[in-house]
N, C-alpha and C positions, 0 to 999 in steps of 0.2 A: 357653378364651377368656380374654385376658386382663382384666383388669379395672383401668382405668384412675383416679387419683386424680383427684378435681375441684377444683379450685384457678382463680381470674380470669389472664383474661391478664395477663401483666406479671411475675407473683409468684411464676412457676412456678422450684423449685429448678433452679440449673442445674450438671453438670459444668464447664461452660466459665467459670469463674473471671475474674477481674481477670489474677490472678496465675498462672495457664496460657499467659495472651496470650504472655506474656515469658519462662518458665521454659524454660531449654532451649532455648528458638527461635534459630533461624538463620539468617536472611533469604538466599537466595542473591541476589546479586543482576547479578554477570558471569563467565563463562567463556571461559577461553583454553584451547590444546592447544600442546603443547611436545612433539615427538617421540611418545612414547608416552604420554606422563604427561598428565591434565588437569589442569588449574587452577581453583580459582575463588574468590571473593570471597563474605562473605558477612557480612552485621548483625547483631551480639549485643547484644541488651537488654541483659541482664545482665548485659555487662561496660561499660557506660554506652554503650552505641551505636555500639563500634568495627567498625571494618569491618576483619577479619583474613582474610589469602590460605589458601588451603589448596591444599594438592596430592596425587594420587591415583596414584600409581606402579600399573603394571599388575598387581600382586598384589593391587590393594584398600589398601594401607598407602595412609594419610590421616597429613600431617605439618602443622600450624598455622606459617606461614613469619616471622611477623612476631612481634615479642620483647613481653613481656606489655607493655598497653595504648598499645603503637603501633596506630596505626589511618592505611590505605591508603585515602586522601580526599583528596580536590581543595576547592578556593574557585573552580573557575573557574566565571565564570555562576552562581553561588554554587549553582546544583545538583551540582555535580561532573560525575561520571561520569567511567568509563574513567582512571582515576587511578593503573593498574599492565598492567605488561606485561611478557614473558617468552620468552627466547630463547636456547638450548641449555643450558635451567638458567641464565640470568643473569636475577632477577628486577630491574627498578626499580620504583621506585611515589612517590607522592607523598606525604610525611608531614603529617599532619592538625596536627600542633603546630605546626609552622616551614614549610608547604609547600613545602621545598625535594625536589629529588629523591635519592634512597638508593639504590645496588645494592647488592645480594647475591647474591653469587657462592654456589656450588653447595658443598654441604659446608660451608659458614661456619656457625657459629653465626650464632641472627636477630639478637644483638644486637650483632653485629660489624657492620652493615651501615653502607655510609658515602655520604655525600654526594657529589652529582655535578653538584651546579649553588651557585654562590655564595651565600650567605648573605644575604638583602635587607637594603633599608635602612629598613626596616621592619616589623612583625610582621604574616608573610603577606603581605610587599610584590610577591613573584613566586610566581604560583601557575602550577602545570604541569600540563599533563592530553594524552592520548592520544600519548604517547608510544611511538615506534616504534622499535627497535632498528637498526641497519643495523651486517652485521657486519665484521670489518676485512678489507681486501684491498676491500672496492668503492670507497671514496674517501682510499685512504690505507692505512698499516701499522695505521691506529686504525680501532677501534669507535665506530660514532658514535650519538647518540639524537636522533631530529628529532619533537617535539614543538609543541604549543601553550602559548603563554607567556600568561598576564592580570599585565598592571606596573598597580602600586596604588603603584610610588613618587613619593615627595608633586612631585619636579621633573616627572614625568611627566603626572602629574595637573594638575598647576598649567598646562604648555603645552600642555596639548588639552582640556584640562574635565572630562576624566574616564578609567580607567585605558585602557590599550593594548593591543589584542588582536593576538597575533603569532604566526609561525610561526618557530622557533628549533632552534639546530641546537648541539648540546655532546661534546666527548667522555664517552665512556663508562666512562674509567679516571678520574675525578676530578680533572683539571687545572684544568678550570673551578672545581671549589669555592673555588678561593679566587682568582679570578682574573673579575671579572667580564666583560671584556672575553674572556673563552674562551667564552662565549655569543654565538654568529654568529646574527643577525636575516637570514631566509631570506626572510618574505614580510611584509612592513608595509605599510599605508594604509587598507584595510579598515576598516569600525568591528568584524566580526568573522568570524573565520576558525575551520576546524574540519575532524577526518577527515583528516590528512594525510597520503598514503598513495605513499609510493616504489617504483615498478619494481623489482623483483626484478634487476635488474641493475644499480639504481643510476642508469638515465640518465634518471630522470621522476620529477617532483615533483607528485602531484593533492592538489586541496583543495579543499573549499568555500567561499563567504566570501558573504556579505550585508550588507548598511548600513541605518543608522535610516533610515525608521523601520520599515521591514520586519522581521518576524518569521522561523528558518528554516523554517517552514510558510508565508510569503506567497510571497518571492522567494529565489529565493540561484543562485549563480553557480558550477557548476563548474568552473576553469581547471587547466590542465595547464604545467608549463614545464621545459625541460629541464635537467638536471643535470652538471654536469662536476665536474672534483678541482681544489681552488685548489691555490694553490702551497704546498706545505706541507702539504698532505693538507686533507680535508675537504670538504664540500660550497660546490661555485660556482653556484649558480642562475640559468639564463638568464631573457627575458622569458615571463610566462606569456600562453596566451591562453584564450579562454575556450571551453569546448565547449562547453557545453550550459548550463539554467536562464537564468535572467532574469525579468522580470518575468512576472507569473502563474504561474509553475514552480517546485517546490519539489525540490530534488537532495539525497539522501543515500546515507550509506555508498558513495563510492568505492572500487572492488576493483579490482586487476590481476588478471584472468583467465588460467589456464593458458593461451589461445591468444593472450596480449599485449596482446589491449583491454583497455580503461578500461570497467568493468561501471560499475553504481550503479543508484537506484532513485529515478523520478520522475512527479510526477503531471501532466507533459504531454497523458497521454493517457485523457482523459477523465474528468478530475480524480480519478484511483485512481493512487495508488503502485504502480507497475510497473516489471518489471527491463528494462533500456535498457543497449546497450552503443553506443560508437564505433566504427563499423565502418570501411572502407576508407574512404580518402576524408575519414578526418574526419564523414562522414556520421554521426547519430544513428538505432537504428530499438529499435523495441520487440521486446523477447523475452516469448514465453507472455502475452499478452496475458489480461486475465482482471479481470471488476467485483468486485475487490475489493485490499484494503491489502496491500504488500509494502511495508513501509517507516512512518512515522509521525515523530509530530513531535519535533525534536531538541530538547529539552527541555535536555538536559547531554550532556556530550560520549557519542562511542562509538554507535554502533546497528550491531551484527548480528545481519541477518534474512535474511538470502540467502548460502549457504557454495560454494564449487563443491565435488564430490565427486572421488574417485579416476579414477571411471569415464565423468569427461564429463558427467554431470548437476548439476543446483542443487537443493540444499535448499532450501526456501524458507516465513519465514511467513505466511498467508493471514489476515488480519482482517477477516470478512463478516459483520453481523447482533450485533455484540458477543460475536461465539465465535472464536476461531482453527483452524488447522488447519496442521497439516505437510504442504506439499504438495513434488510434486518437479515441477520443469523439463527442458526437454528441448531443450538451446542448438540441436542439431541436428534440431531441427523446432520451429523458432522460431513458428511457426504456431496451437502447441497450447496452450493453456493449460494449467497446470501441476495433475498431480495430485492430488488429494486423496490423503492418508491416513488409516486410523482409526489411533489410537491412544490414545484416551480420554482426550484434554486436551483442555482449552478455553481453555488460555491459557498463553501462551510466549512468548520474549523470549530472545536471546544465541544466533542459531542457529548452532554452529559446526561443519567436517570436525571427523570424529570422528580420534581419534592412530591411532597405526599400530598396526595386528595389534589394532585395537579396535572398536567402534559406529561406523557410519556420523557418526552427528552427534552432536554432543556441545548439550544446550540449557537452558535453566531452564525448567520446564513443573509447571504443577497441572492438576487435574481437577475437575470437578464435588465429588466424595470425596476429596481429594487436593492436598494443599496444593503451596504450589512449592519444587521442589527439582532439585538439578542431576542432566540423567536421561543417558545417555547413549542410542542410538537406531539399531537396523537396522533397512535398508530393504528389502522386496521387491527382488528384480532385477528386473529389466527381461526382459519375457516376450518369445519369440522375432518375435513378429509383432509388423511394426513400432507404434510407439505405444502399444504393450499396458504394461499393471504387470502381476506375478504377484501373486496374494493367497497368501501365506504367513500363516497363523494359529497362534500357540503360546496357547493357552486359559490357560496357566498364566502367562504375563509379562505382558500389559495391564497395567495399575493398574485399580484399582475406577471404576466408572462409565465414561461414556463419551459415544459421538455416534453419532447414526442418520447415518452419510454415508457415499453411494456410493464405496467407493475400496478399495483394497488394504490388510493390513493389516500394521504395522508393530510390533516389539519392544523394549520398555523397559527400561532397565537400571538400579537406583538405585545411585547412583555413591558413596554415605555411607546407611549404615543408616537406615532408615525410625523418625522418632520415634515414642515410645510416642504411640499417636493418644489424645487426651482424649477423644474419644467415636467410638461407633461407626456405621457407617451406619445402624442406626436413627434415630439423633438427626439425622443432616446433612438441612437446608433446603436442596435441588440449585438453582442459577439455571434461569430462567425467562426466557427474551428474550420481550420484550413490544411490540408498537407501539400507539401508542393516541392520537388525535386532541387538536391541540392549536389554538392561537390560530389565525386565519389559516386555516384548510382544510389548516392541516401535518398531517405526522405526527412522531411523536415516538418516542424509543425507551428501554428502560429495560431491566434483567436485576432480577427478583421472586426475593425468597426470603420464604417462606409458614414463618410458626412452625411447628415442629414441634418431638414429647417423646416418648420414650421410654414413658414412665409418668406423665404428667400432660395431662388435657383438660381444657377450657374449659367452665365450665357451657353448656347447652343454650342453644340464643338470643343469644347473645352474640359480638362480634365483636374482633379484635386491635384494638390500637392501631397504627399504622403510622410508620415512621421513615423519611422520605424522604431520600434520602444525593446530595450534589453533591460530584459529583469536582472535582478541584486544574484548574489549567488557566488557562482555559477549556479552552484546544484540548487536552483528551486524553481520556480515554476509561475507564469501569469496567473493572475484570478480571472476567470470569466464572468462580469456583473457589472454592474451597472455602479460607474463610479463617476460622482462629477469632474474628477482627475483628466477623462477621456472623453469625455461628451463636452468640456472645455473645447477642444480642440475641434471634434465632430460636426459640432453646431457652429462651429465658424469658416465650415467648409475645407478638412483637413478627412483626408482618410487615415487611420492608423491603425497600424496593427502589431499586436504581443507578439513576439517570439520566442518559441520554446524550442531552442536552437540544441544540437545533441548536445548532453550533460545535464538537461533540464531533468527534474521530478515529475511525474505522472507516468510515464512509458514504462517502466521497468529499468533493472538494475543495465543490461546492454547499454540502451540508451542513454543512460545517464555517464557509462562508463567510456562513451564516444569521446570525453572530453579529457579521458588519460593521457595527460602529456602533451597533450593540445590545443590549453587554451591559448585565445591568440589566434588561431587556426578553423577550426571547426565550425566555433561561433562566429567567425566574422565571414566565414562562406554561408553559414545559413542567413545569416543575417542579409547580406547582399543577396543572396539567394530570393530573399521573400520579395525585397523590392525588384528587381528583375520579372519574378513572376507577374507580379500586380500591374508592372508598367508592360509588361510582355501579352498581356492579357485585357489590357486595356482600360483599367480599374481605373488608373493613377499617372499622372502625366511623369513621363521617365525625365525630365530635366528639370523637376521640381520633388525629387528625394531628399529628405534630413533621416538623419539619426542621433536617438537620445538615451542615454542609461545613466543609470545611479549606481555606486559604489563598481561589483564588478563590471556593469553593465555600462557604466562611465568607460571603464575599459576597453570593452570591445567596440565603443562607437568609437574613442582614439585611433582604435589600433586598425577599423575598418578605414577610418580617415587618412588614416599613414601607412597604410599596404596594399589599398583600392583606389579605384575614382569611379565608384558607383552613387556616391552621394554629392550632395552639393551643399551640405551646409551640416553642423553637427553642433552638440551639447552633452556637457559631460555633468555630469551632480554629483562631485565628491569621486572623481571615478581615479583608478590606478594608473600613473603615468610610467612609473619607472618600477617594475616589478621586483629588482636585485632593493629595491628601498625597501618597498613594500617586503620583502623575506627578510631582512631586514630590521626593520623599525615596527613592524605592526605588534600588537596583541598575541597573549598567548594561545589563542583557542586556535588563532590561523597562522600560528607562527610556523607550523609545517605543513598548511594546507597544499603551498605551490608546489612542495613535494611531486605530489600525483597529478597538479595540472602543467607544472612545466619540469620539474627534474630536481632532484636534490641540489641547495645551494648550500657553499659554492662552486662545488663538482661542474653542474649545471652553466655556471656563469654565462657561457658563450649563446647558450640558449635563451638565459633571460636577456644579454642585451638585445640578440637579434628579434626577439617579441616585444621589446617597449617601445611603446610608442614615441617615447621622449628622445630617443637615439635615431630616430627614424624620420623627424621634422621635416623632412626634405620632400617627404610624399605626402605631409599635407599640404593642400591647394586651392582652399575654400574654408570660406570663414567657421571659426569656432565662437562658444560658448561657451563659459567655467563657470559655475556654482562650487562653493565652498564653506562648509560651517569650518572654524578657526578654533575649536576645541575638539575635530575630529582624534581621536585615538585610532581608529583603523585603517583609516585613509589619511595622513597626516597631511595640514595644509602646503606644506613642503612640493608635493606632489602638484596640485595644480598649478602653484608657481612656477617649479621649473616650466610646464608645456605651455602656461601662458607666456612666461619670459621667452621662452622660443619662437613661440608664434609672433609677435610681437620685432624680435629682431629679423623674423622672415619679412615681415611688413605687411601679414596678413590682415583682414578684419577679424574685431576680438572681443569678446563681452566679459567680464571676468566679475563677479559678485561674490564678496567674501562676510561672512555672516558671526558678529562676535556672538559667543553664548551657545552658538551650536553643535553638535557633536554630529553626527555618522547618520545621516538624515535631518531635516529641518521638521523643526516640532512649532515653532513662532509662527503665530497667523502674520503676522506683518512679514514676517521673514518669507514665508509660503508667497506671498499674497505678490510680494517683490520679484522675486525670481520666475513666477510664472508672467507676470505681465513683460519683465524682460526677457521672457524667450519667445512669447509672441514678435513681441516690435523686432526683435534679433530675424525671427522667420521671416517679416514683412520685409526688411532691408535687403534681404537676400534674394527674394522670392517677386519682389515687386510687386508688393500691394500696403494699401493703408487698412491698420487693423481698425477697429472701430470704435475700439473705445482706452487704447494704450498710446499717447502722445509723448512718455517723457522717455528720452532715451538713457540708459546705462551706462557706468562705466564702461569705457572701451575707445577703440580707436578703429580706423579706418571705415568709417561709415559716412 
């Protein structure tokens, strides 16, 4: 029997470090396939947050494509996304310094690689994202790249108020780099366009596009238009028209299907993200119908979640209950929903055909035990009767953990060596989907991870302190997996739990639509809500509640903090203090988002003052924490000033950490590395305990 050491929650030693978050980590965060070889992207701390390619030749050789501290990033929608792409070994990608676009040809040294779109007239004046190859011989003797353009140049700016979102078309051999006029503007008017995805033969142009003040989660428009060769080679675009979305319909990832339709996925039908193709006729109908997400909200460019396969089937990913699932489709009995597989993840993203003479699907996927990493993925065939899966089981390839779900089982491949794991399943806190009643007769939903230790318990009678976490967003949603982010905390004797408070992604469109004209409201009832119930139920000691979010979710723990007193301590990471700023001063992607969360500004005015937390100082009563990058654009440092300056002439206790070089999340492992150990020691002062391995304290006062 073992015999466990007794130590108070909070103080318990933990393997999982400050400095583990970042050592070594990887972030993957997209995957392409070229022939046989996979591709993918992925975030290093350690090397200040760049995001370098990697590629995996079928022998397992892993080659880093991009030349030390280039980093493959976008500014468009200042989220990025989808910022490289790749085609018979021709990598582009967008460069994070000069956002212009770069090819690298195959065998070139990385830092031979050369520019392929004109030099702005400003730093960062043309940024470029999802860009698509088309190769020569369909519009000419050239290679062409049809992309999405954001212009931030100052004449552009100055005649529409704000930068220009476009679809553009350049060669692929560099005549454009110094030639701005070799940039052909393919589709303009839109406030924004996205996913531009050309027929395999060249004679079709699809895309998305939406206008303020809609979001691409309220409405967006999918149009098609035809393509011809100008004179001189290139792309000539006829008029487009529009197939499908509109108002109440949200359209993503456009795909040309092996059988010539226009796939995509839309929550037309019964506000869940389902795969939808154009059938004869122009007619729209739903394939594999099914309550639950295929698709989510386009936050930054690029979403694949639906692949077709060799054999006539769709991969596809399933987001029900705050867990995912790989499920497959079956175009040819569009009737069925699509199904399940086990394979012991609960959370995935980039679902792609797997290369040739390799895995079915190539995807980013973690586990319960098992953080995210690019897996590659075979699937059962298809059993002889019809509609049937075969369950093929290899006991020895699953990854660790897993899911009780009816369905056939599926094989995992890791596509890069498994890191040395900082701890072992003894120590991992697995998620826990929760529902638990909130304001109004709702229900509400969260994913629990309950402390747990290897070798350290809690004296008898005594309860955790609990860490309530609001995801970014609003509209998006917790990952369920196993992240050393949360097991930080778990292992040191902290319960915490996600909350996917109404407005979140996975429920459907309803759900998500709870948060019309209410943020401020909704989320900071469910949000109290969850802690209530945990401490109502005994989980979690009720006089030792915090809450914490980043960007929106910085929000609602303010706003929780200055309209409640169910917490007792909070932290905000870059979060919205003063919303009429924020409408405001932010970026154009969410310059009309507040629209539909609080009311057009400044019609609205009197609503957004009465929801900022920064007008409201008076009902905060318990000490705060500020985190702040100082190059934010969408959260402006402005913002955490004022609510520290306030807190501060309240005479409250107050941690305030301002981070030069960063933007809209912290990408510096030293920066990571700082801000988590001061929100430990910040919990300890509050909470009344000594953490175990955090001794220097923070900027702040009143402690």
């Amino acid at each position: 029997m073992t015999t466990h050491t007794e130590l108070p929650y909070g103080s318990w030693p933990s393997p999982v470090t400050a400095e583990s978050l970042v050592a070594g980590v990887a972030v993957p965060l997209e995957v392409r396939v070229d022939g046989a070889d996979v591709w993918w992207s992925e975030a290093r701390p350690s090397e200040g947050g760049r995001e370098q390619i990697v590629r995996r030749t079928p022998d397992g050789t892993r080659t880093d494509m991009l030349a030390d501290g280039v980093s493959a990033r976008t500014r468009v929608h200042e989220y990025g996304g989808d910022a490289w792409n790749v085609r018979g070994g021709v990598l582009v990608y967008a460069n994070w310094s000069d956002q212009r676009v770069y090819r690298l040809d195959p065998g070139v040294a990385a830092d031979a690689a050369v520019p392929v779109t004109p030099e702005p007239p400003v730093p960062h004046g043309f940024r470029y994202g999802a860009a698509e190859i088309v190769p020569a011989g369909v519009w000419g003797d050239r290679a062409w790249v049809v992309a999405v353009r954001e212009s931030h140049a100052p004449d552009t700016v100055a005649a529409h108020g704000e930068a220009v979102n476009e679809i553009v078309a350049f060669p692929l051999d560099g005549s454009a780099a110094a030639d701005p006029g070799g940039v052909r503007v393919l589709v303009t008017g839109p406030d924004f366009v996205s996913s531009p995805q050309v027929a395999p033969d060249g004679s079709a142009l699809a895309w998305t596009q939406w206008n303020h003040p809609d979001m691409p989660w309220d409405a967006t428009e999918l149009v098609v238009a035809p393509v011809g060769t100008a004179p001189g080679g290139g792309p000539a675009l006829g008029e487009g028209e529009v197939v499908a979305g509109g108002p109440g319909e949200s359209v993503v990832q456009p795909t040309w299907g092996p059988d010539g339709a226009l796939w995509f996925a839309s929550d037309r039908r019964g506000g869940w993200w389902n795969l939808h193709r154009v059938g004869a006729g122009g007619q729209v109908e739903v394939v594999a119908p099914v309550d639950a997400e295929i698709g989510g909200p386009q936050w930054s460019l690029g979403m694949r979640v639906f692949a077709f396969l060799p054999d006539g089937r769709i991969a596809c990913r399933l987001v029900r209950d705050g867990l995912c699932d790989l499920a497959v489709a079956d175009p040819a009995r569009p009737e069925l929903a699509p199904q399940a597989l086990v394979t012991g993840l609960t959370w995935m993203a980039e679902v792609v055909a797997g290369p040739a003479g390799g895995p079915d699907v190539v995807l980013v996927g973690a586990g319960p035990a098992e953080p995210a990493e690019p897996l590659g993925v075979s699937l059962p065939q298809p059993a002889a009767e019809a509609g049937g899966v075969a369950a093929e089981i290899d006991d020895t390839q699953p990854l660790a953990g897993g899911q009780d779900v009816d369905g056939a089982h599926a094989l995992l491949e890791r596509l890069r060596p498994a890191q040395e794991p900082v701890i072992g399943p003894e120590w991992v806190a697995v998620p826990e989907p929760i529902a638990f009643p909130s304001a109004g007769g709702r229900t509400a939903y969260a994913i629990l991870y309950r402390p747990r230790h290897a070798e350290v318990q809690a004296p008898e009678g005594t309860l955790p302190p609990l860490i309530v976490s609001i995801h970014g967003g609003p509209t998006s949603m917790t990952r369920a997996m196993l992240t050393l982010n949360i097991q930080y905390w778990t292992t040191r004797g902290f319960a915490f739990v996600d909350v996917n408070y109404g407005g979140s992604t996975g429920y459907g469109r309803p759900y998500r639509e709870l948060l019309d004209g209410a943020w401020g409201v909704v989320d900071v009832e469910d949000c109290q809500a969850a802690a209530r119930h945990l401490a109502d139920t005994g989980v979690v000691d009720p006089g030792k509640l915090a809450i914490r979010g980043g960007s929106a979710g910085g929000f609602t723990t303010l706003a929780a903090l200055a309209f409640g007193d169910t917490f007792q301590a909070g932290a905000s990471h870059f979060g919205v203090a003063d919303l009429a700023a924020l409408a405001r001063d932010t970026h154009k992607f969410e310059s009309r988002y507040l629209d539909g969360l609080v009311g057009p500004y400044p019609d609205k005015a009197g609503v957004y003052a009465e929801r900022s937390p920064i007008n409201h100082v008076d009902g905060i009563d318990c000490p705060l924490a500020v985190f702040q990058g100082l190059e934010d654009e969408v959260v402006p440092p402005s913002q955490a000033e004022m609510i520290v300056g306030a807190v501060r002439d309240k005479g409250l206790p107050y941690v305030y950490l301002a981070f030069e070089g960063e933007q809209h999340g912290f990408r510096k492992a030293e920066n990571i590395i700082r801000a988590r150990e001061a929100e430990l020691w910040f919990y300890g002062q509050v909470f009344g305990f000594a953490p175990a391995d955090v001794t220097e304290a923070p900027p702040g006062e009143g402690f």
